[in-house]
DOVO-211758 format. One record per atom (N, C-alpha, C, CB): residue number from 1; residue in three letters; x, y, z. Coordinates in steps of 0.001 Angstrom, whole numbers, padded with zeros to 6 digits. Each point is the difference from the previous one (the first is absolute). Glycine has a CB too. Layout:
{r NUM,ala,{X,Y,Z}};
...
END
This chain:
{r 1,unk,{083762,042323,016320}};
{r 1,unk,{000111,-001321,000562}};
{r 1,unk,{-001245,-000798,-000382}};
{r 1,unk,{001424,000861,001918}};
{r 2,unk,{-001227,-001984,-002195}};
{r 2,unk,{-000998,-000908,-000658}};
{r 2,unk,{-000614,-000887,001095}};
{r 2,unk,{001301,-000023,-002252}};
{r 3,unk,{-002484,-000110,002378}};
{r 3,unk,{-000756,-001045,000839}};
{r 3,unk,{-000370,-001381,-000648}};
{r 3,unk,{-000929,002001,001090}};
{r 4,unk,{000785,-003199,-000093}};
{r 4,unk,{-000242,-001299,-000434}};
{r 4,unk,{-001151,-000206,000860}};
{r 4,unk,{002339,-000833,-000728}};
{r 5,unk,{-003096,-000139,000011}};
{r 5,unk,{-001520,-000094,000618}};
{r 5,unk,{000286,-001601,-000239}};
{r 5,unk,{-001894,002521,-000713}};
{r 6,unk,{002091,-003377,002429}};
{r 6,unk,{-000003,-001024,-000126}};
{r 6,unk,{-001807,-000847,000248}};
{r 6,unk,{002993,000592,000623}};
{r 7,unk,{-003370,-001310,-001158}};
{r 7,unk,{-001341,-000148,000010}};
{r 7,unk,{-000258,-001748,000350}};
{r 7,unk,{-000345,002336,-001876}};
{r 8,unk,{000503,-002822,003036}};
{r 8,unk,{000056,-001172,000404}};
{r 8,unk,{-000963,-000450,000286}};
{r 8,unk,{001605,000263,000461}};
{r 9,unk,{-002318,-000863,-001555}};
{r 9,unk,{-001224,-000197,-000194}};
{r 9,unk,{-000260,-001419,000510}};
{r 9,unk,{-000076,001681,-001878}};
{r 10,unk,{000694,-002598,002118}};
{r 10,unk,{000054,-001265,000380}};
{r 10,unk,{000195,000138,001450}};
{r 10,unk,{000830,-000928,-002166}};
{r 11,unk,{-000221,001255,002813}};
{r 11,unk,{000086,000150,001467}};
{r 11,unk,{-001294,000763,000423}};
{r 11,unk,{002657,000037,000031}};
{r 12,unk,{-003374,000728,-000748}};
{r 12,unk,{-000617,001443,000674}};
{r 12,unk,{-001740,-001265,-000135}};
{r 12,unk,{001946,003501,-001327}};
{r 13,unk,{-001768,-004538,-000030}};
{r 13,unk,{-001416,-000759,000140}};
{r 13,unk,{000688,-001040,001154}};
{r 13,unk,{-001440,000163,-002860}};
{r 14,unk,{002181,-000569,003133}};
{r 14,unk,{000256,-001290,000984}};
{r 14,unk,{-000966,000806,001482}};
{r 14,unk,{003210,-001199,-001119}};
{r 15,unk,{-002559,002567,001228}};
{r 15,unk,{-000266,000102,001448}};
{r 15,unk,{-001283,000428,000099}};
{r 15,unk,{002181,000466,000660}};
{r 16,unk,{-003050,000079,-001927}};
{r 16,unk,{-001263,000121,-000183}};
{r 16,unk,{-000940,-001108,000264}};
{r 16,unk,{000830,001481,-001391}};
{r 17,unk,{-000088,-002711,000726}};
{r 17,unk,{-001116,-001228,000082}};
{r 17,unk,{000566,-000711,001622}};
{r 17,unk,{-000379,-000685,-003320}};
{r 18,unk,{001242,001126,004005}};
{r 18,unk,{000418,000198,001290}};
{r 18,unk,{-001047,000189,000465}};
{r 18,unk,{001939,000722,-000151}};
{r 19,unk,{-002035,-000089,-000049}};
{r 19,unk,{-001101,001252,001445}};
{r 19,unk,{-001104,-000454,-000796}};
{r 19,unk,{001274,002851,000949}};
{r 20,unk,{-002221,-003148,-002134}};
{r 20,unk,{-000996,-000064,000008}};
{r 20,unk,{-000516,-001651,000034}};
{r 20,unk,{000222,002490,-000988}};
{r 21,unk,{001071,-003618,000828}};
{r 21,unk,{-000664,-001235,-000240}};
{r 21,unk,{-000909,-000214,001496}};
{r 21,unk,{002130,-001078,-001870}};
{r 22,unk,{-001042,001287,003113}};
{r 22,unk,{-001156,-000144,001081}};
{r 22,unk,{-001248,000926,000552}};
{r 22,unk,{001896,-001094,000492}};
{r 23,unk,{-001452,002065,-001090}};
{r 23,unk,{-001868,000931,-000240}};
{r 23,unk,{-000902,-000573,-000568}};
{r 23,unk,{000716,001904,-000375}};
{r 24,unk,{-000402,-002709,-000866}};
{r 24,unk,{-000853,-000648,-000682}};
{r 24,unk,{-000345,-001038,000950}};
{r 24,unk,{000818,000620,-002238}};
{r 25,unk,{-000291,-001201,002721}};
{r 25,unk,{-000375,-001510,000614}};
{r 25,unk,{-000781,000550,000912}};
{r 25,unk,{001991,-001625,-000248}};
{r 26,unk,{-001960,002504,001117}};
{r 26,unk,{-000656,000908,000846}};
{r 26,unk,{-001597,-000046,-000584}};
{r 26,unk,{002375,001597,000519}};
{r 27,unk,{-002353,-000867,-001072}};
{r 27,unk,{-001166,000519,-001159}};
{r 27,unk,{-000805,-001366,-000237}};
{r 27,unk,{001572,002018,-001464}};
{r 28,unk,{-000736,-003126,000938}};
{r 28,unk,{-000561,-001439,000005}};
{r 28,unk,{-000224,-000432,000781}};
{r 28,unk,{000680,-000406,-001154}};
{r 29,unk,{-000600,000492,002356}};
{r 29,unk,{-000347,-000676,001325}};
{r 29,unk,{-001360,000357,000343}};
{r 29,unk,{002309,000047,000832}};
{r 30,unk,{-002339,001165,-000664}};
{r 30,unk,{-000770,000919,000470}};
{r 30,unk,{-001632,000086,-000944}};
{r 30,unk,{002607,001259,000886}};
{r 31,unk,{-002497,-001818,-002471}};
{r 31,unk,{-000977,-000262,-000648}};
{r 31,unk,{-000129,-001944,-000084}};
{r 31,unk,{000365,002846,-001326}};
{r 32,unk,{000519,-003244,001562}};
{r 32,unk,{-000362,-001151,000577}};
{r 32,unk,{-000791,-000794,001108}};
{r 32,unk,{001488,000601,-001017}};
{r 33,unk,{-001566,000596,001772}};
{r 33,unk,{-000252,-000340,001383}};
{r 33,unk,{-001306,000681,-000118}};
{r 33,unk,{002394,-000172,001326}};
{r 34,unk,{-002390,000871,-001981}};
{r 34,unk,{-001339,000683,-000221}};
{r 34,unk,{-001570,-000896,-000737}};
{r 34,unk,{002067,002141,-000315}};
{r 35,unk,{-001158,-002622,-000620}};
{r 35,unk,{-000415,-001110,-000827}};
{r 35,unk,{-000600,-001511,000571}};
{r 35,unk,{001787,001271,-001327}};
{r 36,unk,{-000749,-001491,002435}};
{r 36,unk,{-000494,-001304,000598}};
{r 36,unk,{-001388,000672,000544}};
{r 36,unk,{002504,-001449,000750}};
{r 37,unk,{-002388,002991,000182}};
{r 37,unk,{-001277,-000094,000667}};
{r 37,unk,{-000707,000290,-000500}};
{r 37,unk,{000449,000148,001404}};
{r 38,unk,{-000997,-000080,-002644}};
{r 38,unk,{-001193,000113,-001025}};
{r 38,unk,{-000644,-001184,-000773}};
{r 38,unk,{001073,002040,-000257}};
{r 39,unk,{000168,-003364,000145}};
{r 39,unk,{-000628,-001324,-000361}};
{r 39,unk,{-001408,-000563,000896}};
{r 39,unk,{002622,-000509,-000706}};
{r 40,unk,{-003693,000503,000127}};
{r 40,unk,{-000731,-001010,000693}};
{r 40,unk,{000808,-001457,000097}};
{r 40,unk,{-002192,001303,-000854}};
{r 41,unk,{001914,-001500,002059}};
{r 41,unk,{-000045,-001447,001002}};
{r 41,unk,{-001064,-000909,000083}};
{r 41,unk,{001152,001198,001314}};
{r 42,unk,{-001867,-002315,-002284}};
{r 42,unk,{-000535,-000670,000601}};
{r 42,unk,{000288,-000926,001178}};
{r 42,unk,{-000613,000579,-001874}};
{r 43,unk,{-000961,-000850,002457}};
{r 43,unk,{000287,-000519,001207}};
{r 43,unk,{000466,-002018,-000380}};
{r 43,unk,{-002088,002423,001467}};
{r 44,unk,{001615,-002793,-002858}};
{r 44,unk,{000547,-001068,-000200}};
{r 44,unk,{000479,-000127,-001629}};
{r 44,unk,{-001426,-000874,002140}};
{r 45,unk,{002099,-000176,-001820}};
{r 45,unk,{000798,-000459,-001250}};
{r 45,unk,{-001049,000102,-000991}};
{r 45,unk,{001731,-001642,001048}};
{r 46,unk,{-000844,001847,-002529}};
{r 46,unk,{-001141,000391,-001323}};
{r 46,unk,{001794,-000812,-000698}};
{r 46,unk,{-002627,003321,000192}};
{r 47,unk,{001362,-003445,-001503}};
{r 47,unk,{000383,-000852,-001287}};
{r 47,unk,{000306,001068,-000852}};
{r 47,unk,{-001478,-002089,000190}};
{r 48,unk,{002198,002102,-000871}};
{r 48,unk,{000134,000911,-001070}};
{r 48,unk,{000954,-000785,-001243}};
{r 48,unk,{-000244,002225,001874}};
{r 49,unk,{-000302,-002621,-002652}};
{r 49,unk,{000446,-000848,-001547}};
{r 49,unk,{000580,-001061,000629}};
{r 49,unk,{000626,001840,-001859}};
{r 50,unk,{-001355,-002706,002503}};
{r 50,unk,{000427,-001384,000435}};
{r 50,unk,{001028,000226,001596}};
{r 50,unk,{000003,-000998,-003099}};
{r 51,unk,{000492,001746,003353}};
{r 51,unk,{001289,000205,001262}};
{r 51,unk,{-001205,000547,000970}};
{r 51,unk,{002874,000889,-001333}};
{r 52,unk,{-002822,-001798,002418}};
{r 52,unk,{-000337,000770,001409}};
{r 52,unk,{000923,001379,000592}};
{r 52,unk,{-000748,-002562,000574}};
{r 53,unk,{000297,003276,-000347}};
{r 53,unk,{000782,001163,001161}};
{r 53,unk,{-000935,000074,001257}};
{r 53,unk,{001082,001752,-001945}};
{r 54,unk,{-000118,-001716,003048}};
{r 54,unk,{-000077,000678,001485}};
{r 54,unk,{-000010,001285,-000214}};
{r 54,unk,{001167,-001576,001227}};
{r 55,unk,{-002429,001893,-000353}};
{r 55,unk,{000133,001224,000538}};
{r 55,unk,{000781,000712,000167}};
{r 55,unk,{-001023,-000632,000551}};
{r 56,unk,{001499,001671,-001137}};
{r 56,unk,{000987,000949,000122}};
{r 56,unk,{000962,-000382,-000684}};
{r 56,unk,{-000571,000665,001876}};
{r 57,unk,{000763,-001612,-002966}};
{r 57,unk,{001205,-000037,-000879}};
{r 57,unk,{000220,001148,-000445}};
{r 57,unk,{-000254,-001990,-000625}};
{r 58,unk,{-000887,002533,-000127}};
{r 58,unk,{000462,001024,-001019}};
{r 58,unk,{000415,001530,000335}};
{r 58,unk,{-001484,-001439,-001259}};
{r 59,unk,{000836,001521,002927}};
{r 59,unk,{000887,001045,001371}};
{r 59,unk,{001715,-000097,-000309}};
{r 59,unk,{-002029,-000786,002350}};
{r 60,unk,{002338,-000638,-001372}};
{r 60,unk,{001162,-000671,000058}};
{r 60,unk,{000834,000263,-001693}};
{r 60,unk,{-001278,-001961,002138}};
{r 61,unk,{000204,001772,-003378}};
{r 61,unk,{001264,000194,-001178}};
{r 61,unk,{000613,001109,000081}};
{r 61,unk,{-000997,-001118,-001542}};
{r 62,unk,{000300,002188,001653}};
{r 62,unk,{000444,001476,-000603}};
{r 62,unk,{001382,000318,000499}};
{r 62,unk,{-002417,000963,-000005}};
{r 63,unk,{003130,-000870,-001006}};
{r 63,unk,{001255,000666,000194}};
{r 63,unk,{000290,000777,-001079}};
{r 63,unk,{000775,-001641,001317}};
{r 64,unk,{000488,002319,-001345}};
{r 64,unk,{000467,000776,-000708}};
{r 64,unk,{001211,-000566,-000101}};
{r 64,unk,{-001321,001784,000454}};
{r 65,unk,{002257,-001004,-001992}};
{r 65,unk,{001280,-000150,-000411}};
{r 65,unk,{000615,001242,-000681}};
{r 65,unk,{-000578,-002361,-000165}};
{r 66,unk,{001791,002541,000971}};
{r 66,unk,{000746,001019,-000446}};
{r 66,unk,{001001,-000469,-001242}};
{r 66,unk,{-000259,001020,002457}};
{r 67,unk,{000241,-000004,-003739}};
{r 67,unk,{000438,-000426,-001284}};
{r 67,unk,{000860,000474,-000699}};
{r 67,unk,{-001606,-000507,000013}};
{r 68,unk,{003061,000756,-000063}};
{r 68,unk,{000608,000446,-000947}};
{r 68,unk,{000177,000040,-001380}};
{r 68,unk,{000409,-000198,001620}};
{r 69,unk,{-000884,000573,-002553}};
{r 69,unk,{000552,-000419,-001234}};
{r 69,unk,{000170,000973,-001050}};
{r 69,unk,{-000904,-001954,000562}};
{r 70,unk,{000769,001664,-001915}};
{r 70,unk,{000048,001112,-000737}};
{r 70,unk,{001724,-000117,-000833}};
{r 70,unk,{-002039,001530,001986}};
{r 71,unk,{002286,-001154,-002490}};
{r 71,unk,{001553,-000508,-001339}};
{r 71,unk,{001169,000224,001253}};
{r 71,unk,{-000723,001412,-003239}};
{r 72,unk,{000416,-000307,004132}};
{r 72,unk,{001061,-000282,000759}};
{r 72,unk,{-000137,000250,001539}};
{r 72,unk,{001177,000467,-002073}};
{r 73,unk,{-002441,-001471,002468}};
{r 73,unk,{-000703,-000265,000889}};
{r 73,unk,{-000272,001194,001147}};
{r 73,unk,{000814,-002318,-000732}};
{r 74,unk,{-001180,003449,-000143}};
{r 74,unk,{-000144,001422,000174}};
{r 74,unk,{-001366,000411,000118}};
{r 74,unk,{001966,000303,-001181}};
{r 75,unk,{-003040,-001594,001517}};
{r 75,unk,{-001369,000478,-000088}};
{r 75,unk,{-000299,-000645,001581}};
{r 75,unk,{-000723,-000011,-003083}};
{r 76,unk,{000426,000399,003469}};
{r 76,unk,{-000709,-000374,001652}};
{r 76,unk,{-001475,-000306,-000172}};
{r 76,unk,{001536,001750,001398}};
{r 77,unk,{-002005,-002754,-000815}};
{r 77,unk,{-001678,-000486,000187}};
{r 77,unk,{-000617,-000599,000878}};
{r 77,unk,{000181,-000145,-001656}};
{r 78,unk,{-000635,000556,002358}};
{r 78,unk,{-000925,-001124,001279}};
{r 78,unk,{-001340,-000848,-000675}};
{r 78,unk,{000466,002031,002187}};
{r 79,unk,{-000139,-003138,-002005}};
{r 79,unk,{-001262,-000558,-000691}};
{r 79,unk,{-000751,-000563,001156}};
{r 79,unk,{001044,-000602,-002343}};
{r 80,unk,{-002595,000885,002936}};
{r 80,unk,{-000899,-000722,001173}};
{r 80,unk,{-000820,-000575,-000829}};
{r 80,unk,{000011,001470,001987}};
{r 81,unk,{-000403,-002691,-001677}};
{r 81,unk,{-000594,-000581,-000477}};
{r 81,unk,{-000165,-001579,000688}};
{r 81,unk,{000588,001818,-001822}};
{r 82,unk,{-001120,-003312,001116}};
{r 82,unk,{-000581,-000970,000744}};
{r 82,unk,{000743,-000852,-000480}};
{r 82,unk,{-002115,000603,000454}};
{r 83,unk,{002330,-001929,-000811}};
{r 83,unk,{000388,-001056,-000327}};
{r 83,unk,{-001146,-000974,-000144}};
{r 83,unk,{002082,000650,000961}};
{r 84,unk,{-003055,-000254,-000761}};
{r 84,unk,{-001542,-001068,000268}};
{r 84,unk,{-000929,000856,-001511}};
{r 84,unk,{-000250,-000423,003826}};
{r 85,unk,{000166,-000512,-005154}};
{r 85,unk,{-000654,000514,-000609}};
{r 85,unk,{-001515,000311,000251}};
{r 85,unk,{001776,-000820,-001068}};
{r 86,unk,{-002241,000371,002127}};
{r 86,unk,{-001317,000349,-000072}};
{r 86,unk,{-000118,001690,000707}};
{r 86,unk,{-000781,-002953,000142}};
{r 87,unk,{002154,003375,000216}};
{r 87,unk,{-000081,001049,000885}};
{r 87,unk,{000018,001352,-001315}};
{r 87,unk,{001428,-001434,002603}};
{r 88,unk,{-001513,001078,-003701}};
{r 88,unk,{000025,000583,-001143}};
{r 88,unk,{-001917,000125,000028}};
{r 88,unk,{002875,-001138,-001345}};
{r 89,unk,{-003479,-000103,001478}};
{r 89,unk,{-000940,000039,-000555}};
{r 89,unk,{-000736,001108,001017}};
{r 89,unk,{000218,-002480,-001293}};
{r 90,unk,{000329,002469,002787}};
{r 90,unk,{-000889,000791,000758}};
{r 90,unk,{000497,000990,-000137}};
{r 90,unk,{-000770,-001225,001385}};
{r 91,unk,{001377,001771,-001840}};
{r 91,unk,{000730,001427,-000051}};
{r 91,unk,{-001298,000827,-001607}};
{r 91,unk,{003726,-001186,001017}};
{r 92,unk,{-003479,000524,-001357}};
{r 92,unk,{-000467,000254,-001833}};
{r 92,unk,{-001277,-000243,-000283}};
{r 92,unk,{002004,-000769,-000860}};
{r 93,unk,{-002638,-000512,001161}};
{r 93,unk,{-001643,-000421,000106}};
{r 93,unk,{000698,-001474,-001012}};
{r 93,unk,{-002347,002958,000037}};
{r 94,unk,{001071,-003413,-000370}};
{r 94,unk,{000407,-001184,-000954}};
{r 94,unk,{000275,000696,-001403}};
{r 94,unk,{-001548,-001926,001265}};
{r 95,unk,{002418,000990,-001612}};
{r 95,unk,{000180,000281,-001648}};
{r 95,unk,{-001339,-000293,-001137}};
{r 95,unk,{002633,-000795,000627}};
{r 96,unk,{-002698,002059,-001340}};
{r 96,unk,{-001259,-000488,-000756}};
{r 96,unk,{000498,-000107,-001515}};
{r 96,unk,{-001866,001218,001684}};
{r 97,unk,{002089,-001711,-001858}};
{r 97,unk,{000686,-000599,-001503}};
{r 97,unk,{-000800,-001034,-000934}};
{r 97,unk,{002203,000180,001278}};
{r 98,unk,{-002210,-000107,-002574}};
{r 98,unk,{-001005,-001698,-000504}};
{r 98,unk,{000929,-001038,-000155}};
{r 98,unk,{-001851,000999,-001575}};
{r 99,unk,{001834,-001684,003091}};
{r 99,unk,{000761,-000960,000184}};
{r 99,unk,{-001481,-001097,000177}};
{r 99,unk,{002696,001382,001149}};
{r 100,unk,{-002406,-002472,-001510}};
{r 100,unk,{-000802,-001170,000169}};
{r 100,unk,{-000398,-000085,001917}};
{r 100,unk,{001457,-001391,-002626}};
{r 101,unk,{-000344,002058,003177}};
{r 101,unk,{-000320,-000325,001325}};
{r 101,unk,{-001452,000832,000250}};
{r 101,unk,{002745,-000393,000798}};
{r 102,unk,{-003146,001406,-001106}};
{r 102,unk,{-001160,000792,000107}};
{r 102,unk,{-000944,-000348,-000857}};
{r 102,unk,{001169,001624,000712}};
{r 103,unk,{-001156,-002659,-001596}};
{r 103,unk,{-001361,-000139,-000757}};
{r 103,unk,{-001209,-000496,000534}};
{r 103,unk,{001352,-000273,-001548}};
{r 104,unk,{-000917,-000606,002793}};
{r 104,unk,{-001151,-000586,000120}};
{r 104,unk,{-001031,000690,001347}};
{r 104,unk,{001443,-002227,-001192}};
{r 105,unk,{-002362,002295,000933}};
{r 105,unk,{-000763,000796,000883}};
{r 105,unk,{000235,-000098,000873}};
{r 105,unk,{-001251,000095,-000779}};
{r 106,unk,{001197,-001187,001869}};
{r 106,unk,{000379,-000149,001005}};
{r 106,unk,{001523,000646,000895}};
{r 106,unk,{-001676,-001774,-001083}};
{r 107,unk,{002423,002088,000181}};
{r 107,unk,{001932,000449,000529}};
{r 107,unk,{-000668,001749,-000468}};
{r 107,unk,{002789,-002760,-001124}};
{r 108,unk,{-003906,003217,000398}};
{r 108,unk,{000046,001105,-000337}};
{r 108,unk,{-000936,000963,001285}};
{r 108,unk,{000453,-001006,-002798}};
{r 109,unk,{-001402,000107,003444}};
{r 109,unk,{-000643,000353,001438}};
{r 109,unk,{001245,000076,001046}};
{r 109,unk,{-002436,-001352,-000510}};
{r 110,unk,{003173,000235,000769}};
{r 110,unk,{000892,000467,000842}};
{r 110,unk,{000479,000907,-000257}};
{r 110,unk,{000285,-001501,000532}};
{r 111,unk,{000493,001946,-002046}};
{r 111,unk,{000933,000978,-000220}};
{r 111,unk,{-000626,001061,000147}};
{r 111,unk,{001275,-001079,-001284}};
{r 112,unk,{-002487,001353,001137}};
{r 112,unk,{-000768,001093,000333}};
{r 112,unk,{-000226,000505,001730}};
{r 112,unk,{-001092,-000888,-002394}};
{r 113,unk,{000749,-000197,003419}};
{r 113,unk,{-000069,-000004,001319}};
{r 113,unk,{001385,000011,000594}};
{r 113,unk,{-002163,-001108,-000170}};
{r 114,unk,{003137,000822,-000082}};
{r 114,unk,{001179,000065,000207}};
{r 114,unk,{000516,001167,000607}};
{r 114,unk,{-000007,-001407,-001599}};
{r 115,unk,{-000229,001948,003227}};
{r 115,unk,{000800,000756,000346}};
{r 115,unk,{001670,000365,000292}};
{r 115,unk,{-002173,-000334,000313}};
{r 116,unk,{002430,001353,-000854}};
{r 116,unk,{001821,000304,000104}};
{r 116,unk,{000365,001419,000679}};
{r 116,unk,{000439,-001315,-002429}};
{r 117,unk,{000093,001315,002834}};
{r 117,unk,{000392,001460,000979}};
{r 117,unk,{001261,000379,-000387}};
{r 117,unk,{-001175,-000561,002138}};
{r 118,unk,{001875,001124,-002987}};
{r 118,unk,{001357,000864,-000202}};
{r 118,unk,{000589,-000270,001194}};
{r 118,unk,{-000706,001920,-001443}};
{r 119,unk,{002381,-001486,001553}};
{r 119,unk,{000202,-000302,001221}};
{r 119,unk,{001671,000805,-000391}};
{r 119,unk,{-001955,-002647,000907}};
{r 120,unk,{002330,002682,-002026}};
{r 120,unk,{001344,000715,-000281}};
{r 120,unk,{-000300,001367,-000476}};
{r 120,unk,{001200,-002122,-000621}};
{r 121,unk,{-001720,002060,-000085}};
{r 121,unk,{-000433,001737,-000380}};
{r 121,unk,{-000458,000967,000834}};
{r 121,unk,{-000597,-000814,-001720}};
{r 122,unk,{-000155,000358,002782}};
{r 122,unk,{-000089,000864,000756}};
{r 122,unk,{000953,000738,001675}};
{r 122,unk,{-002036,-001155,-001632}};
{r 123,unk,{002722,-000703,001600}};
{r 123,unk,{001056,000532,000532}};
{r 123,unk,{000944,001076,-000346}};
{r 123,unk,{-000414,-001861,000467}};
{r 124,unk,{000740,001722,-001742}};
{r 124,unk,{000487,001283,-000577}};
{r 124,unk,{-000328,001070,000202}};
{r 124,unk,{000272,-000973,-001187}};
{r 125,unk,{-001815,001150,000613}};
{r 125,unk,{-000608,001198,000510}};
{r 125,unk,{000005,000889,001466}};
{r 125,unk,{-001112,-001212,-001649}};
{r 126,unk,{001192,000373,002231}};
{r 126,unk,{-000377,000121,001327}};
{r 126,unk,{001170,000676,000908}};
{r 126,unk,{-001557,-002076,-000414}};
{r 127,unk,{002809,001153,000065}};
{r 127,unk,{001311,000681,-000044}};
{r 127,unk,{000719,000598,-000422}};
{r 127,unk,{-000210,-000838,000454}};
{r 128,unk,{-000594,001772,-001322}};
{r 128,unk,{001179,000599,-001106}};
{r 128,unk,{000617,000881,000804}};
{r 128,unk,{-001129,-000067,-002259}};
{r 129,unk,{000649,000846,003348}};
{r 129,unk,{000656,001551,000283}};
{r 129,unk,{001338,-000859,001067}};
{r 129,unk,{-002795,002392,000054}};
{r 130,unk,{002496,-003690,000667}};
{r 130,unk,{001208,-000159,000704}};
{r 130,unk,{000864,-000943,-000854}};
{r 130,unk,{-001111,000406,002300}};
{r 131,unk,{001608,-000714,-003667}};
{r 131,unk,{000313,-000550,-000746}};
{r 131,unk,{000883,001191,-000715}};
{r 131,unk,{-001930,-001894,000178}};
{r 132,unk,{001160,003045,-000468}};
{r 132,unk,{000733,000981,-000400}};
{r 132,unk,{000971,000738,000845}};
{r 132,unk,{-001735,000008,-001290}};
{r 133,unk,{001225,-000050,002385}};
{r 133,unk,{001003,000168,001295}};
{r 133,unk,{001335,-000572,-000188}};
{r 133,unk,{-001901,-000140,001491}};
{r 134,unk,{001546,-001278,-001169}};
{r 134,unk,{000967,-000828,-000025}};
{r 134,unk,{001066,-000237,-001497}};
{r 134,unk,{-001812,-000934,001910}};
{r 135,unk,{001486,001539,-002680}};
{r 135,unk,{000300,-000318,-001266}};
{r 135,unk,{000718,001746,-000413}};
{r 135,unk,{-002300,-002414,-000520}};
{r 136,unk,{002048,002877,001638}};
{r 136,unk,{000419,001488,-000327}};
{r 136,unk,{-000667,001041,-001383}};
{r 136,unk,{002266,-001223,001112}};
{r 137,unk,{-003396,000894,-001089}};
{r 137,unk,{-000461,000902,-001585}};
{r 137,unk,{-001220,000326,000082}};
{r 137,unk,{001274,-001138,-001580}};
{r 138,unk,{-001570,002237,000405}};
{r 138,unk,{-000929,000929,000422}};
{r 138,unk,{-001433,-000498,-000799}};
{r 138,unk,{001991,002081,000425}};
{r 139,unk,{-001415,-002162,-001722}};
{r 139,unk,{-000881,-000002,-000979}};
{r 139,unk,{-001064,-001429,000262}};
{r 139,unk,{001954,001459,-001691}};
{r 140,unk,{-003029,-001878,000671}};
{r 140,unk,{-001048,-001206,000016}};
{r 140,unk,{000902,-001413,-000641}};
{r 140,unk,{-002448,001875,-000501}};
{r 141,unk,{003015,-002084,001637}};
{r 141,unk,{000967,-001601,-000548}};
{r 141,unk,{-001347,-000880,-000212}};
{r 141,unk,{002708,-000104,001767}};
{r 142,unk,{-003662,-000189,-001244}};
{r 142,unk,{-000969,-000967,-000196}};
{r 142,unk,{-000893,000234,-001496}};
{r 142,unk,{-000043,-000167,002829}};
{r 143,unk,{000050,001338,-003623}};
{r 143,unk,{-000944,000504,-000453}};
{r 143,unk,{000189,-001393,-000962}};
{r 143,unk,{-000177,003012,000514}};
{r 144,unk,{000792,-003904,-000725}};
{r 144,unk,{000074,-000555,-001427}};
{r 144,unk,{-001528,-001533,000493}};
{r 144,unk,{003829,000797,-001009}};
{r 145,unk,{-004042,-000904,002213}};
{r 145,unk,{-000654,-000833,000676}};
{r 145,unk,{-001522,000590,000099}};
{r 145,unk,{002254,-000820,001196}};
{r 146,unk,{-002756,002169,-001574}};
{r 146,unk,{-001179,000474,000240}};
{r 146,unk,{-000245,000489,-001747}};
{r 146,unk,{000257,000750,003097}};
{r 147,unk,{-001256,-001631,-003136}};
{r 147,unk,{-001132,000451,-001105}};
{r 147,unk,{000937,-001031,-001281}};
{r 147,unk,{-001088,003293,000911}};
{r 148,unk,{001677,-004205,-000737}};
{r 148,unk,{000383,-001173,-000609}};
{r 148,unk,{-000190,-001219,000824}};
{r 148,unk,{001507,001328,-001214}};
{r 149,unk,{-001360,-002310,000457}};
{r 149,unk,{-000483,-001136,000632}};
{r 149,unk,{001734,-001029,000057}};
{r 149,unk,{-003288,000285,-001168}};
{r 150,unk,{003090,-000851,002072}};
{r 150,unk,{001707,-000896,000058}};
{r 150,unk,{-000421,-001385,-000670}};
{r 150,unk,{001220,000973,002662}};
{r 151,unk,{000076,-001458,-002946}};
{r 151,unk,{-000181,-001261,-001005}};
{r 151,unk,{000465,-000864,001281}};
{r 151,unk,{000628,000753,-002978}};
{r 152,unk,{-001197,-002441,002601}};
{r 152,unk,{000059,-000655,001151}};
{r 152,unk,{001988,-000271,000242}};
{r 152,unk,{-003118,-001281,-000468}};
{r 153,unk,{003614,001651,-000636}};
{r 153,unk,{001692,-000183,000034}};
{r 153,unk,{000256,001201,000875}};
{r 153,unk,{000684,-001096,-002540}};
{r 154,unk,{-001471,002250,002785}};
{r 154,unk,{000697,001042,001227}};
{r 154,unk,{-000185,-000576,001213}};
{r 154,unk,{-000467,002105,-001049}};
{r 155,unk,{-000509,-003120,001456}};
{r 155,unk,{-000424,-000569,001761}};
{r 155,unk,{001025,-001462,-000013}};
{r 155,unk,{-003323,000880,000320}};
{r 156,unk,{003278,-001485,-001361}};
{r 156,unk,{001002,-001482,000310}};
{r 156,unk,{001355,000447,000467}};
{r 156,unk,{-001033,-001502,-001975}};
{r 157,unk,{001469,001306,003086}};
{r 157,unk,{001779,-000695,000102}};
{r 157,unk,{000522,-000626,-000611}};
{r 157,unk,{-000079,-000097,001437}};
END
């Protein structure tokens, strides 16, 4: 007697990305929230390339987005991150590039005195073991975030 091996590979990823799209969002919350409480807060409004911000905008930006895609929208992604480009600059430090904006002595003292405090990476860090929890897995999901540096397109929304 002959056996058939039915292999329903389309149903078996639907109920996979089932069960894991809201783990992920989970996982995103949870380094989101982590994230807001690591932003420094000034106590007053600051300028940054001509735009005033309030206190705590760049708290208030951080969110995350859950992402399907991939040829047959078979790739899952949480993206956390800001919508406030300067929240790039505090994450990263200033950009040091030979841009005309740094030539002149004066923008090169600030850029030098210019304090920045990370504020996504270490949320990561910080959460990895209840992230892996939540995400159900064993192995170093973060490892791609330690001992590389992120481009300012991984922190923008």
């Amino acid at each position: 007697m002959a056996s058939k091996l039915i292999w329903n590979s389309s149903e078996l990823e639907k109920e996979v990305q089932a069960e894991m799209k809201p783990r992920l969002k989970e996982a995103a919350i949870i380094i989101r929230d982590s994230a807001r409480s690591k932003v420094s807060v000034s106590a007053e409004p600051h300028v940054f390339r001509g735009e005033t911000y309030q206190p705590g905008s760049l708290e208030k930006s951080i969110g995350y987005k859950v992402i399907t895609e991939g040829v047959y929208k078979d790739e899952i992604k949480a993206r956390i991150g800001t919508s406030l480009v300067y929240g790039i600059f505090q994450e990263l430090g200033p950009v040091t590039g030979k841009t005309s904006y740094y030539r002149s002595s004066k923008r090169i003292e600030a850029h030098r005195e210019w304090k920045f405090k990370p504020w996504l990476r270490p949320a990561f860090h910080e959460k990895e073991a209840e992230i892996k929890e939540t995400l159900g897995v064993g192995r170093n999901i973060l490892g791609r975030t330690k001992g590389t540096s992120l481009k300012p397109a991984d922190i923008l929304l």
